[in-house]
C-alpha positions, 0 to 999 in steps of 0.5 A, a space after each residue: 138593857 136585854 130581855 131575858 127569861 126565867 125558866 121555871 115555866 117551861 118545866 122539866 125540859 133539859 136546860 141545854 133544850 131550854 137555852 137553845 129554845 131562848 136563844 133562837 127566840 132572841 133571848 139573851 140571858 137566862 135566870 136558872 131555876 136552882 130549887 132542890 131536885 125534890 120539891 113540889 112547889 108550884 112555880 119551880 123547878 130543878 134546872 141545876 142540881 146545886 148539892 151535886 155540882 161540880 166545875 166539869 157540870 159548870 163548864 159544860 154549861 157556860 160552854 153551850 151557854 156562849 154557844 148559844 150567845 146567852 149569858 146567865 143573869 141569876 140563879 133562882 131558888 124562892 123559898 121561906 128563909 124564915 119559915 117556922 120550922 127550925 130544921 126545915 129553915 136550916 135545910 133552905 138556907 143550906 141550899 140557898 148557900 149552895 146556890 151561890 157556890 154554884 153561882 161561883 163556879 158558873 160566873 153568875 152575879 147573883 142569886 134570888 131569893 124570898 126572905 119568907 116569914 115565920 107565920 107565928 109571928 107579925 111581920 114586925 116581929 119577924 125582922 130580928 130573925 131575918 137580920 140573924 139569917 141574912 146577916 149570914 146569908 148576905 155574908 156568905 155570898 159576899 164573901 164570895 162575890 155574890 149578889 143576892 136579890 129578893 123578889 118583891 111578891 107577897 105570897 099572900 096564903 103561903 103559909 095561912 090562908 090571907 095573910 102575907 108569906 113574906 116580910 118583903 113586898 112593899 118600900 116601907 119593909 125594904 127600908 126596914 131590910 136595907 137598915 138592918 143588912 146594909 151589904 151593898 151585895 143585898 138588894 132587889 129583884 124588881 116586880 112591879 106586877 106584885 106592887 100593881 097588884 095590891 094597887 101601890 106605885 111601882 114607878 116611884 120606888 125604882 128612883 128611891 132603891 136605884 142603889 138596890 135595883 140588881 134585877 127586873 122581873 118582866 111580868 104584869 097584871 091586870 087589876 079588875 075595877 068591877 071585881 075590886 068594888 066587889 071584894 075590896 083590898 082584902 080580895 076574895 075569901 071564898 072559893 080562890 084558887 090559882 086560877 082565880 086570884 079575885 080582883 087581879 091576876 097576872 099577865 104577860 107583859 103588854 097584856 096587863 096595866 104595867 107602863 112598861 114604856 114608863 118602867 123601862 125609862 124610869 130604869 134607865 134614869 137611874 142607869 139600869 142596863 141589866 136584865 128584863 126577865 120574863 117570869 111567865 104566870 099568866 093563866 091564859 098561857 099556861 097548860 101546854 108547852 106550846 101556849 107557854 112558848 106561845 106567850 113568852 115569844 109574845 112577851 119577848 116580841 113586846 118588850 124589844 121594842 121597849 128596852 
């Protein structure tokens, strides 16, 4: 097991800047933010420009890349693979394909991903259309050689105020995933903060999916006791904002409730020795290039004594 990074978090730096940075910290992989070069989200960013990518950009990369003694653990395009608009579906699950065609190209095992919703409907209601659109998703990139990993984040509020922007964050509705997509290319990017967060057991789950466990995202969370009692499982409703998820937020790792010493044994029990990557979303290290270097040298610093 190694430690590795996603590196959304440190922006528009040059992605040969942002290796060589890893490298000297002790990273040894990264996971490459592939989202389009026009996109506003937040938490993303256009590392690899998938729909104009050649075998030459490809080659450059994995050259600096061995220089720099990193590998590449997965390349990262979150999105709404479902979303209700049947154009703008079309366009992410395009640009999803690219991803894995640039996967090919530089030898990288998998692509990440969210299944998304379509909000006009439940989340019960919504599975056909992820089986139509993942049946070909997950066919495309086995074909290919390609694995695809679906983080485990609600994304409460994406789409409506409250309410979950995703089918995909708890073991009932991987279940319900696995069932009806059965590939042995398809399977998980393992977040136990977005488990910590709504209070469920993330150690458990990693035994029942040890199968589907292809990737570890490193960040934890903080739940507040006093702020739960106060607003309750739905959290707050008034005056939220990203810096105020209400009963929780997110960490560092080592900074949180995450037994990572737990979660990393657990890991190994089932004979996981792939990444552990730091997705950096705590607010206390954000604002700055330098607080974000500050906290993933801290998370790094934590987790090598673990793995």
């Amino acid at each position: 097991m190694y430690v590795g990074l996603l590196t959304v978090s440190l922006g528009n730096m040059p992605l040969k800047e942002k290796a060589k940075w890893a490298s000297e910290q002790g990273f040894k992989s990264l996971e490459i933010a592939c989202w389009p070069a026009d996109n506003s989200r937040d938490y993303s960013s256009c590392d690899i420009d998938v729909e104009n990518f050649s075998k030459e950009q490809a080659e450059e990369i994995k050259a600096y890349f061995k220089e720099y003694g990193l590998t590449i653990s997965s390349l990262a395009y979150y999105d709404n693979n479902l979303i209700n608009d049947l154009s703008k579906r079309k366009e992410i699950n395009n640009h999803f394909k690219r991803c894995v065609d640039a996967a090919v190209l530089l030898e990288v095992p998998a692509v990440g991903t969210f299944v998304g919703r379509n909000i006009d409907k439940s989340i019960e209601d919504n599975f056909d259309e992820f089986e139509k659109v993942f049946v070909d998703l997950v066919g495309y990139a086995e074909e290919r050689g390609i694995k695809v990993i679906i983080e485990n984040c609600a994304m409460q509020g994406w789409q409506v105020k409250g309410l979950p922007g995703t089918i995909s964050f708890a073991p009932e509705l991987w279940r319900e995933m696995f069932r009806r997509v059965p590939n042995k290319n398809f399977g998980l990017n393992y977040d136990p903060s977005h488990l910590h967060s709504m209070l469920m057991d993330y150690i458990s789950p990693i035994k029942e999916f040890k199968d589907r466990i292809f990737h570890v995202h490193a960040k934890d969370a903080e739940v507040f006791e006093d702020k739960l009692k106060q607003y309750g499982a739905f959290n707050k409703q008034l005056n939220s904002s990203s810096e105020d998820f209400g009963y929780w937020r997110y960490r560092m790792p080592g900074l949180g409730q995450i037994d990572w010493a737990q979660l990393i044994k657990e890991l190994k029990k089932i004979g996981y020795d792939g990444v552990i990557s730091i997705e950096h979303e705590d607010p206390v290290y954000e604002g700055s290039e330098e607080k974000v270097k500050a906290g993933l040298t801290l998370g790094i610093n934590y987790l090598n004594k673990l793995v």
